[in-house]
C-alpha positions as CSV (number, residue, x, y, z in Angstrom):
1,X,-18.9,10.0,-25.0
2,X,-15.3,9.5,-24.4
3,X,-13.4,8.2,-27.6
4,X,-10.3,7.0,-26.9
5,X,-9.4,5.2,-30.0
6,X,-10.5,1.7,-29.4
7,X,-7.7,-1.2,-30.1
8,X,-8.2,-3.6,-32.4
9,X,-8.6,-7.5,-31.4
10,X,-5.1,-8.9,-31.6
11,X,-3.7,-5.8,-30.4
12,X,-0.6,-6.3,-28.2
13,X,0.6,-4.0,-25.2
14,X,2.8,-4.5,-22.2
15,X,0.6,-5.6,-18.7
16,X,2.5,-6.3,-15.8
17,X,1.9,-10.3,-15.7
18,X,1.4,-12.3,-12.2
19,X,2.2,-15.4,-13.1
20,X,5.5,-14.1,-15.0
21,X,5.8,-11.2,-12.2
22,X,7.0,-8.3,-14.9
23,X,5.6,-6.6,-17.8
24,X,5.0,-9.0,-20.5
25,X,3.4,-8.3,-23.9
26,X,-0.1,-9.1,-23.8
27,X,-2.7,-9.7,-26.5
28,X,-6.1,-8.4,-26.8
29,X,-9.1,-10.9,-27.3
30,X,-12.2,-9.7,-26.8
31,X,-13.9,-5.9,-26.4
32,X,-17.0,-4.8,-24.8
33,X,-18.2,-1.1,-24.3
34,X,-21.2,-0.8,-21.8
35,X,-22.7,2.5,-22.2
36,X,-25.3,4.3,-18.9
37,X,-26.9,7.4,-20.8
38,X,-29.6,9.4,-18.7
39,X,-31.7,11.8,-20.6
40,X,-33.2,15.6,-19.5
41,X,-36.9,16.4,-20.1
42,X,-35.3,18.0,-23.8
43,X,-34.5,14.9,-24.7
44,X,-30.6,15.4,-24.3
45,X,-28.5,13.3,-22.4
46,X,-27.5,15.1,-19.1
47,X,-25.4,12.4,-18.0
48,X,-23.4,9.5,-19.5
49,X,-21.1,6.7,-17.8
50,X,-19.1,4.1,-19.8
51,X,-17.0,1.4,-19.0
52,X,-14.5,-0.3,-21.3
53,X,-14.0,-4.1,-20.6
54,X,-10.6,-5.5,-22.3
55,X,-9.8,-9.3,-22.8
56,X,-6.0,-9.3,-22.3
57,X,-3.9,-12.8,-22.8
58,X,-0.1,-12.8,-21.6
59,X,1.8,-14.6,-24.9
60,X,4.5,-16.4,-22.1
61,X,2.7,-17.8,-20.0
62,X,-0.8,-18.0,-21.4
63,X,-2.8,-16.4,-18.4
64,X,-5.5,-13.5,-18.9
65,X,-6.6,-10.8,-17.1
66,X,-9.2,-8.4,-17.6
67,X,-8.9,-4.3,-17.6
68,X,-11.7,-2.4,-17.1
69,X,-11.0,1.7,-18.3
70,X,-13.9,3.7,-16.5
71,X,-14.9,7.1,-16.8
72,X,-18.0,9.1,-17.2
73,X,-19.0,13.0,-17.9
74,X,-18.1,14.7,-14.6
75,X,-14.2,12.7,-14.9
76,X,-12.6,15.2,-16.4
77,X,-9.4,17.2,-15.9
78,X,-8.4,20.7,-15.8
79,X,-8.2,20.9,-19.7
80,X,-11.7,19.0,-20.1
81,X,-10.1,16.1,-21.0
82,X,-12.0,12.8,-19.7
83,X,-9.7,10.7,-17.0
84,X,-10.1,6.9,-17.9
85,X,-9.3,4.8,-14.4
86,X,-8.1,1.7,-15.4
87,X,-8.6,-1.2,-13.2
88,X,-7.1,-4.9,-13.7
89,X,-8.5,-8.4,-12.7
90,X,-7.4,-10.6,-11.2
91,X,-5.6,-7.3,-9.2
92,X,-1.8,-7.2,-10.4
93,X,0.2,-7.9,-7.5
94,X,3.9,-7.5,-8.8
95,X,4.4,-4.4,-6.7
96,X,2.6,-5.1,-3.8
97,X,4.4,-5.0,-0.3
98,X,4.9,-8.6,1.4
99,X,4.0,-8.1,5.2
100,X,7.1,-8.7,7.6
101,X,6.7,-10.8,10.6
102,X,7.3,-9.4,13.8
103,X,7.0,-12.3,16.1
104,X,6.8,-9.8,19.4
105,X,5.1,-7.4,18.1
106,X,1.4,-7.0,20.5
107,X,-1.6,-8.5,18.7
108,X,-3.6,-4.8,18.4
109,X,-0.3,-3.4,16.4
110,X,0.2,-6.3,14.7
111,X,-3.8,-6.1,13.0
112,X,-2.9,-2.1,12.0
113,X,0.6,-3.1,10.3
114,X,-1.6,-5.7,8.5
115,X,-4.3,-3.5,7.3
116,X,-1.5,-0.6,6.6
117,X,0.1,-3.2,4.3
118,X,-3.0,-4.3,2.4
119,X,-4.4,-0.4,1.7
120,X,-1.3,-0.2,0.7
121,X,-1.7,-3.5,-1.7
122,X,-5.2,-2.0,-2.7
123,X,-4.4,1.7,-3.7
124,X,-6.5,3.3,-0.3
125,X,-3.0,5.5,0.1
126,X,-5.6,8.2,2.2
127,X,-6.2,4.9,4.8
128,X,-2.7,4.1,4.3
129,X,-1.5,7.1,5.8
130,X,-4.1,7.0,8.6
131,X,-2.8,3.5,9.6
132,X,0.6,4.5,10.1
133,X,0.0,7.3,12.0
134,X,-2.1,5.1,14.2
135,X,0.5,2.2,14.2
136,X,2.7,5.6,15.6
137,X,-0.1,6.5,18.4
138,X,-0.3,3.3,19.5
139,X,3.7,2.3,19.7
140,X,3.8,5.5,21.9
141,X,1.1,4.3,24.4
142,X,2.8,0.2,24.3
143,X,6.0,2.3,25.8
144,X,3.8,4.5,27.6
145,X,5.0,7.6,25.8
146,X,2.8,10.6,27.3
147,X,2.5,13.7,25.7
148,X,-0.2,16.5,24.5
149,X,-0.2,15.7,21.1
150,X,1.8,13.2,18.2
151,X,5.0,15.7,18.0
152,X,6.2,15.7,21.7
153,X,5.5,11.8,22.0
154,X,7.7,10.8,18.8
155,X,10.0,13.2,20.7
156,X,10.0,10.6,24.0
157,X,10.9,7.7,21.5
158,X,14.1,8.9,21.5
159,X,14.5,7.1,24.8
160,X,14.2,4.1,22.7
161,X,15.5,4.8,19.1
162,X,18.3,5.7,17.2
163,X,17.8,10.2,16.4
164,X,17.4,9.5,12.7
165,X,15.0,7.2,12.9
166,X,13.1,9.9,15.4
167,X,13.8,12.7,12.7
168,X,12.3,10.5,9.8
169,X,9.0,10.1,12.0
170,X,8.4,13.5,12.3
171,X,8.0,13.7,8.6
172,X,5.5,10.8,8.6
173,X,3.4,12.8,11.3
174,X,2.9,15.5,9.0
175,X,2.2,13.4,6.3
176,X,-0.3,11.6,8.0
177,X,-2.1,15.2,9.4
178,X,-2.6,16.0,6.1
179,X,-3.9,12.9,4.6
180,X,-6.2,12.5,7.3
181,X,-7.0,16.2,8.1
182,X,-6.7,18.0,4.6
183,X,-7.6,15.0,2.6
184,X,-4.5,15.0,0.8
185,X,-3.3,11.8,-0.8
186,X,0.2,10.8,0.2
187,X,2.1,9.6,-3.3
188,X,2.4,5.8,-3.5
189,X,6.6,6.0,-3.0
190,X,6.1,8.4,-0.3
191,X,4.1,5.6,1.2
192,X,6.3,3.1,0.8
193,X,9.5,5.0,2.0
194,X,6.9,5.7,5.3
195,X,6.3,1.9,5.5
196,X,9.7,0.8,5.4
197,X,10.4,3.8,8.2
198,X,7.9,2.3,10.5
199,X,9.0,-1.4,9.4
200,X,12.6,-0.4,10.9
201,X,11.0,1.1,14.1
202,X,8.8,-2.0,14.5
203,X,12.3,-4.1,14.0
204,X,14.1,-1.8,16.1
205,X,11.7,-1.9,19.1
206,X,10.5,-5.5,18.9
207,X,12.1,-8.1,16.7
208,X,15.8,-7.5,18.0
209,X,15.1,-7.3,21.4
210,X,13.0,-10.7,20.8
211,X,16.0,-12.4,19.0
212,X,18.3,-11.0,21.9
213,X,16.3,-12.6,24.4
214,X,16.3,-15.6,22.6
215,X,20.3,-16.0,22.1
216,X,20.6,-15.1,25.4
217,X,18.5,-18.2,26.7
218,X,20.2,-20.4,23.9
219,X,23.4,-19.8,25.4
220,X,22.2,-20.4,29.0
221,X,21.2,-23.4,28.0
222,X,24.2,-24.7,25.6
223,X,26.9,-23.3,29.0
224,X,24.8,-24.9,32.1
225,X,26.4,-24.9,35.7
226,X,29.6,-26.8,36.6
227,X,30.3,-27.4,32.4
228,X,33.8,-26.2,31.5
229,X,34.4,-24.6,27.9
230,X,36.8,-26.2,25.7
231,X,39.9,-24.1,25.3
């Protein structure tokens, strides 16, 4: 079984803290080791799973949270080592992305941002990357962008966007090809930098032309007919 070296109750280490919202030193209260063993006709075990359940308690601000460290006999690296995944609860949320509003944005774009952003949240970096690359198909069909495949429609948003902003998007695209296609996990700040990308498209496209339109009709209103401006 995987022997890690198990800390001793009033063990401290550094967990990034929810309530405080940064790393804070934690202290361990309570350990529990649940152990799956199957067993061959020999009598051996063929197979063994074990989970590792840690009782942390933040010393500021007095909340806990619970780490799980997972890992079983098939988890191991390319030195044989075993890899321990390590999963908090309540989830720690310090780094997670804070959806933007767009207040124009069309409803079925809107829902793909919104799942985007909580993969994102949830580690699911594979559907991360598929949902941007959707949230791509489907601004190009909103501004009825035609085109025989991703490439040469990003290539017709230049009718609406600034070129680097064009340029960046072609680097998403292949990002998300591979991802989906190649099942190759895009790296978590790779993701984000993509995010932000499509954030200042969505920005770009929608939310300024909606606060245009809506300065335009404030100032209509404050400079009616027949008034005179003071000068």
């Amino acid at each position: 079984m995987a022997d890690n070296g198990d800390p001793q109750i009033g063990t401290t280490k550094k967990i990034t803290c929810n309530q405080c919202k940064y790393a804070t030193h934690h202290t361990l209260k309570a350990l529990h080791t649940q152990l799956y063993t199957e067993e061959d006709f020999e009598g051996d075990v063929g197979y063994w799973a074990e989970t590792k359940y840690l009782f942390w308690v933040c010393a500021g601000c007095d909340t806990a949270v619970l780490e799980e460290q997972i890992t079983d006999i098939v988890n191991v690296d390319q030195h044989g080592e075993h890899i321990v995944d390590v999963r908090f609860s309540p989830k720690r949320s310090a780094y997670d992305l804070t959806e933007k509003s767009f207040k124009s944005l069309p409803r079925k774009l809107k829902q793909v941002y919104r799942e985007s952003i909580q993969a994102f949240n949830n580690q699911l970096y594979t559907l991360t990357a598929a949902g941007l690359r959707g949230l791509i198909e489907g601004i190009c069909a909103d501004k009825n962008i035609s085109g025989s495949n991703l490439k040469k429609r990003i290539d017709g948003l230049t009718a609406h966007l600034p070129k680097n902003i064009v340029e960046n998007l072609h680097g998403f695209r292949f990002m998300g090809n591979d991802a989906v296609h190649e099942l190759t996990t895009p790296s978590r700040h790779d993701l984000q930098v993509a995010i932000e990308v499509i954030e200042d498209l969505l920005n770009y496209l929608y939310e300024l032309n909606y606060k245009a339109s809506r300065l335009k009709k404030h100032l209509r209103v404050e400079h009616q007919p027949g008034e005179q401006e003071a000068g």
